[in-house]
C-alpha positions as CSV (number, residue, x, y, z in Angstrom):
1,X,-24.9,-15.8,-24.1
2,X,-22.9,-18.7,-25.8
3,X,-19.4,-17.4,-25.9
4,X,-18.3,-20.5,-27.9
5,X,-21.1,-19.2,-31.1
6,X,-20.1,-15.4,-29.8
7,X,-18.7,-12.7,-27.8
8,X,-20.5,-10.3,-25.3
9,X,-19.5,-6.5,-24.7
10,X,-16.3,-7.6,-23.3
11,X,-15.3,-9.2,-26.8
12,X,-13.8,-12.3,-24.8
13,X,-15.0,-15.6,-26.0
14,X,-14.5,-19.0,-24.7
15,X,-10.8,-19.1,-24.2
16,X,-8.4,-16.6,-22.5
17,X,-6.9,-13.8,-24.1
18,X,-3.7,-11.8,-22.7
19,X,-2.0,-8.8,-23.8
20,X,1.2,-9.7,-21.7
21,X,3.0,-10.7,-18.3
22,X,5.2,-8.6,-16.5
23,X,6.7,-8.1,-13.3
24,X,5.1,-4.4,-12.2
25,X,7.0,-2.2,-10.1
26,X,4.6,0.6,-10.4
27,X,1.8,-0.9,-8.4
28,X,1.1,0.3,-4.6
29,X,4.3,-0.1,-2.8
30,X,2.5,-3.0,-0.5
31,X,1.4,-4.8,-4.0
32,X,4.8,-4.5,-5.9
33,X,6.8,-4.9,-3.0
34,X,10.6,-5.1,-3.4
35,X,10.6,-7.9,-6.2
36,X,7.4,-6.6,-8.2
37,X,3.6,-7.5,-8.5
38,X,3.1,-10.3,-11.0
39,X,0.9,-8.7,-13.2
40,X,-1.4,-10.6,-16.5
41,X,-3.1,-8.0,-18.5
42,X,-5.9,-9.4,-20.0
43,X,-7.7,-8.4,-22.9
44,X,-11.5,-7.2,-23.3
45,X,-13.2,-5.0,-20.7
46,X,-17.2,-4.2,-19.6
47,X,-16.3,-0.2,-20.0
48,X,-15.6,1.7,-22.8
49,X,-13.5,5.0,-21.1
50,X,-13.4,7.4,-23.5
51,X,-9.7,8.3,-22.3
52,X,-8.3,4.3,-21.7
53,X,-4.7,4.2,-21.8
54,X,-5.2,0.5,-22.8
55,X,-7.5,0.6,-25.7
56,X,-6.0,-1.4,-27.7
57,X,-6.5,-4.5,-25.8
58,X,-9.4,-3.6,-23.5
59,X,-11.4,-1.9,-25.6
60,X,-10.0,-3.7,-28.9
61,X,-9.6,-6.9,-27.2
62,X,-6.1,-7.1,-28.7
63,X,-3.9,-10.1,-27.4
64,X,-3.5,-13.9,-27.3
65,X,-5.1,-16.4,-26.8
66,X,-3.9,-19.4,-24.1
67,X,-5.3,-22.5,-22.4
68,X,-6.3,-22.9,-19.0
69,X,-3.3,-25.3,-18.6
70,X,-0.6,-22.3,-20.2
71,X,-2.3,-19.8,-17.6
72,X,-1.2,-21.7,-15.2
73,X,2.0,-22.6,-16.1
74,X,2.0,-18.4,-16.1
75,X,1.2,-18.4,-12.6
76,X,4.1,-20.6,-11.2
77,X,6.3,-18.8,-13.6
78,X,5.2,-15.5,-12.1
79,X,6.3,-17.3,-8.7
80,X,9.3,-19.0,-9.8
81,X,10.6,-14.9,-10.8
82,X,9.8,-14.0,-6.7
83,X,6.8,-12.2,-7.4
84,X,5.2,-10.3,-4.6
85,X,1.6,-11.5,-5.3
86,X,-0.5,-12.6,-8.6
87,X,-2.1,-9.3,-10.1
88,X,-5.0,-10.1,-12.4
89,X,-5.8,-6.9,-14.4
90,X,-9.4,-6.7,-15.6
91,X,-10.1,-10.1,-14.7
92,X,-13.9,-10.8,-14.5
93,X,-14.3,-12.0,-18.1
94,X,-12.0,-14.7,-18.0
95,X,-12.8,-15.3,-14.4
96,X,-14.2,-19.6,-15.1
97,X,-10.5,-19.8,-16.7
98,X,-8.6,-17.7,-13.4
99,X,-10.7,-20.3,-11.4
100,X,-9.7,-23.5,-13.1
101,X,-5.7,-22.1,-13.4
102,X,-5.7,-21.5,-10.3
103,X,-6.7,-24.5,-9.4
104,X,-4.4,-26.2,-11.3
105,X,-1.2,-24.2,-10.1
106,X,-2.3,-24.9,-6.3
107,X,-1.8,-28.9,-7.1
108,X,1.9,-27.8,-8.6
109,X,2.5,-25.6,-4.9
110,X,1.1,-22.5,-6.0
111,X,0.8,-19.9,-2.9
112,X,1.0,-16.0,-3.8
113,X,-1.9,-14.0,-2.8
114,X,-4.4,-13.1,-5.3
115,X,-4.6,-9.9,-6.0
116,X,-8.1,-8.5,-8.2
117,X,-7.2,-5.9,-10.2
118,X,-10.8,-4.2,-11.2
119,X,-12.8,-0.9,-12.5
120,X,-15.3,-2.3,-9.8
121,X,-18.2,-2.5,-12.5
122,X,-18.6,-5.9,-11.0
123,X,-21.9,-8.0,-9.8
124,X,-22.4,-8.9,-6.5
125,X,-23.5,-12.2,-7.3
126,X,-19.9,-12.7,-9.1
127,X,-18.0,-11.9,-6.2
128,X,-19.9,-13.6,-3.7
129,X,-18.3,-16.9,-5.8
130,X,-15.0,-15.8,-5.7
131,X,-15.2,-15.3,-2.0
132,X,-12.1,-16.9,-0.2
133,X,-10.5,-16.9,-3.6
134,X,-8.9,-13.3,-3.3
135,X,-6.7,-11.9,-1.0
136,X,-6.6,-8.1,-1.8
137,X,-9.3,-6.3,-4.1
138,X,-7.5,-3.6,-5.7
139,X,-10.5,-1.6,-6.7
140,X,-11.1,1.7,-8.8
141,X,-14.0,3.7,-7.9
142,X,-14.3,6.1,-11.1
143,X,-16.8,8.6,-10.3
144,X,-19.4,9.4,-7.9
145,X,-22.7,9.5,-10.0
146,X,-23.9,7.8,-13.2
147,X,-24.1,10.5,-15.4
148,X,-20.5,11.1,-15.2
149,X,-20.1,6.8,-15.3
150,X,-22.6,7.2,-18.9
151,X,-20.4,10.2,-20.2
152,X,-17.2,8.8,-19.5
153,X,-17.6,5.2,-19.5
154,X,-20.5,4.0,-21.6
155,X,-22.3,2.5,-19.0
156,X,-25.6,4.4,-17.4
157,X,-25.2,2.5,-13.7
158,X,-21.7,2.8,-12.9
159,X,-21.7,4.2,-9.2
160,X,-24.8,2.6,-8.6
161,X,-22.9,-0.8,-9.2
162,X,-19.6,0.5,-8.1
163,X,-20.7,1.3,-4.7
164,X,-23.0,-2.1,-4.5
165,X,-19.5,-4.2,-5.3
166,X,-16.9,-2.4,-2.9
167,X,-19.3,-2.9,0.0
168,X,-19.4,-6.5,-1.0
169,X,-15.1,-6.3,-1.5
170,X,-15.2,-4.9,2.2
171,X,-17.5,-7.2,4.1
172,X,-15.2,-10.3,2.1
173,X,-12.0,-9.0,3.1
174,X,-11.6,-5.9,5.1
175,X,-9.4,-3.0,4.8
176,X,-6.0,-3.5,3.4
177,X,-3.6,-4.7,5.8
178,X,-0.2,-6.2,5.4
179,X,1.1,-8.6,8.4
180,X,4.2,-10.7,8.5
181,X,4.3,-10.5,4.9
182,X,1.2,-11.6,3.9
183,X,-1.1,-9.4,2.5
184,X,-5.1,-9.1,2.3
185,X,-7.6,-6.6,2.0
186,X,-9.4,-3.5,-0.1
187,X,-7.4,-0.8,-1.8
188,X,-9.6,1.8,-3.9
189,X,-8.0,3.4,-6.7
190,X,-9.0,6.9,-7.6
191,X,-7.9,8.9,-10.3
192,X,-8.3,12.7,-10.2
193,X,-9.5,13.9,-13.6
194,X,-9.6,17.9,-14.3
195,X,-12.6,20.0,-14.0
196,X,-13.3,17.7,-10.8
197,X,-15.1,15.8,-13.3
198,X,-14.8,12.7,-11.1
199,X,-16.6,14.5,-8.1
200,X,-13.4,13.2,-6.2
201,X,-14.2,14.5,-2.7
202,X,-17.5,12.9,-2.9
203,X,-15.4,9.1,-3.5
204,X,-13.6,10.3,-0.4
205,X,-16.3,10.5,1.4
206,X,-17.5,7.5,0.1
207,X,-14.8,5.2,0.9
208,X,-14.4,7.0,4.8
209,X,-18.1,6.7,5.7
210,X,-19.8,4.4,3.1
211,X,-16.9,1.5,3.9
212,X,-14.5,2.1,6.5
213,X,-11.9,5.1,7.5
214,X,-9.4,2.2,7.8
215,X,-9.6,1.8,3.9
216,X,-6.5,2.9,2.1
217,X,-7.3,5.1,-1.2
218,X,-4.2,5.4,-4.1
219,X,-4.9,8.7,-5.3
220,X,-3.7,8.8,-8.9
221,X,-2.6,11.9,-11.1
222,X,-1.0,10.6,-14.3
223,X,-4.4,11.3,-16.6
224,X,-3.5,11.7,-20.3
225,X,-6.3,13.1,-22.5
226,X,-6.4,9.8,-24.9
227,X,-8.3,8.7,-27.9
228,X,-11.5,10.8,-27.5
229,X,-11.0,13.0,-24.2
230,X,-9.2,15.1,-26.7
231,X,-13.1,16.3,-27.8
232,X,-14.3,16.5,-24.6
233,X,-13.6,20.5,-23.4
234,X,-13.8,19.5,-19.5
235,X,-11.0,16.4,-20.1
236,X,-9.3,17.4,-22.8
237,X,-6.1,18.4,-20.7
238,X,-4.0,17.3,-18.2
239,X,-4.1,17.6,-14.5
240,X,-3.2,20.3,-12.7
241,X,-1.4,20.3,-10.2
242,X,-3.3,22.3,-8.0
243,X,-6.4,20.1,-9.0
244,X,-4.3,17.2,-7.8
245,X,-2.8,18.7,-4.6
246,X,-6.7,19.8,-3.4
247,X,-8.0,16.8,-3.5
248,X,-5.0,15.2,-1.6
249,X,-5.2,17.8,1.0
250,X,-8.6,17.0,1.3
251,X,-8.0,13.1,2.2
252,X,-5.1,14.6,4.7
253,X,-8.0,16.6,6.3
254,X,-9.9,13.4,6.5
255,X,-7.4,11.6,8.1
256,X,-7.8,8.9,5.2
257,X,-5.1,6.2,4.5
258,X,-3.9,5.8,1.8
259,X,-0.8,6.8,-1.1
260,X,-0.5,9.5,-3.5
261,X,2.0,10.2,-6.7
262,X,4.4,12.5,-6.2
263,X,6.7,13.5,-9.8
264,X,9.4,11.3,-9.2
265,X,9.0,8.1,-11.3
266,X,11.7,4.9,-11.1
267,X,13.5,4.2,-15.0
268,X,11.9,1.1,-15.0
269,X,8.1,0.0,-13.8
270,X,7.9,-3.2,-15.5
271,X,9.9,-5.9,-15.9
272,X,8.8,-9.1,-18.6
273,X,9.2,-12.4,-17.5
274,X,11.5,-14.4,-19.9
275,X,9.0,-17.7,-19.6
276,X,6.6,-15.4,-21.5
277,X,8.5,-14.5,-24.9
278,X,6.6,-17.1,-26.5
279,X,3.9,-14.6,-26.1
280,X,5.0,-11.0,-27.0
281,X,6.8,-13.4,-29.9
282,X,3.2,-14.3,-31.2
283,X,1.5,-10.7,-30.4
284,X,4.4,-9.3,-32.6
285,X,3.4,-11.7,-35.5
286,X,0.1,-10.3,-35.5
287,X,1.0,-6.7,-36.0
């Protein structure tokens, strides 16, 4: 596909498009660290969730577009604030842009770890070029089956890819570790959705036998029913918190790695960086 005549199911086309640049808080405490993940959201996205919290610019492809040469300048500025790392959310569609950025920062002394920020509906083939390029996969694994990846996501292959790509994330960089400050490694992401719709203990299992007990899992509970989980009778609530707690007592019983969410939440998870007004500036002219 020609992205400069048109745009694929992603809806990027042949520049990059953000939504904004913050300094996240809210991350995994090894990602966010003490001064905060520097996080780019970028717009378009190879799913269609029926319950995103980001539709608007995943789904919508809402945000901005930028040259190569301004995402870079976005990655030193990300530095320049004492980011922890560089956290590229949804990344793979803009991924020739990331790799020419990038490449341009490094000549201007750019050093934070790379940190890929992903639903894991990823090619193999894809990451096997970006080997060496990322430090720390931080990866969701949605579901356990494909139906569940077709109802939910709009895509009739999700686990079957999912499992494909983590094992690929794996063999490139091992299990998460953190050492002398530096940081490399897989996280998996998994969020617990009522009605154990997400067949959650079977991702468990997954990520203990099917990669490595040493993995870490984030075990998220914050689902919202959004957009159109509100029609769908087994999402159409929120979590329990008995759902929640079984599934975490079930990764304690594993012995798994990992973090969980308790109900305390800081004031503040994110944090813009002023360098980056020029964009929320231009995002607001277009509302």
């Amino acid at each position: 596909m020609n992205r400069y005549e048109t745009t694929g199911r992603c809806k990027i086309g042949s520049k990059v498009k953000i939504m904004s640049v913050v300094l996240h808080f809210g991350e995994e405490p090894p990602i966010s660290g003490e001064t905060g993940a520097g996080t780019i959201f970028f717009s378009g996205c190879n799913l269609r969730c029926v319950y995103c919290q980001n539709m608007n610019f995943s789904q919508k492809a809402d945000g901005v577009e930028i040259s190569t040469e301004e995402l870079a300048e976005i990655f030193l500025d990300l530095q320049s604030h004492n980011a922890k790392c560089l956290n590229l959310v949804t990344p793979t569609p803009h991924l020739p842009f990331i790799i020419e950025a990038l490449s341009i920062a490094k000549r201007e002394g750019f050093d934070l770890p790379v940190v890929y920020n992903t639903s894991s509906y990823e090619s193999v083939d894809i990451l096997r070029l970006i080997e060496g390029v990322v430090d720390v996969y931080l990866a969701d694994l949605k579901y356990a089956d494909d139906e569940t990846g077709m109802a939910l996501s709009k895509v009739n292959d999700y686990f079957t890819v999912a499992k494909k790509a983590l094992i690929e994330m794996h063999k490139q960089v091992g299990a998460f570790r953190e050492l002398y400050g530096k940081i490399k490694g897989l996280i998996v992401r998994h969020l617990v959705l009522p009605n154990n719709v997400s067949q959650s203990e079977k991702v468990l299992e997954f990520v203990f036998y099917g990669l490595s007990p040493s993995v870490p899992v984030s075990l998220m509970s914050q689902y919202n029913p959004l957009f159109k989980a509100k029609q769908n009778l087994l999402i159409s609530r929120k979590l329990e918190k008995e759902e929640y707690e079984q599934i975490v007592n079930t990764a304690v019983r594993m012995n798994m790695n990992g973090w969980i969410q308790t109900d305390e939440k800081k004031k503040v998870t994110v944090k813009p960086v002023p360098s980056t007004y020029k964009i929320t500036s231009l995002l607001k002219s277009k509302t």
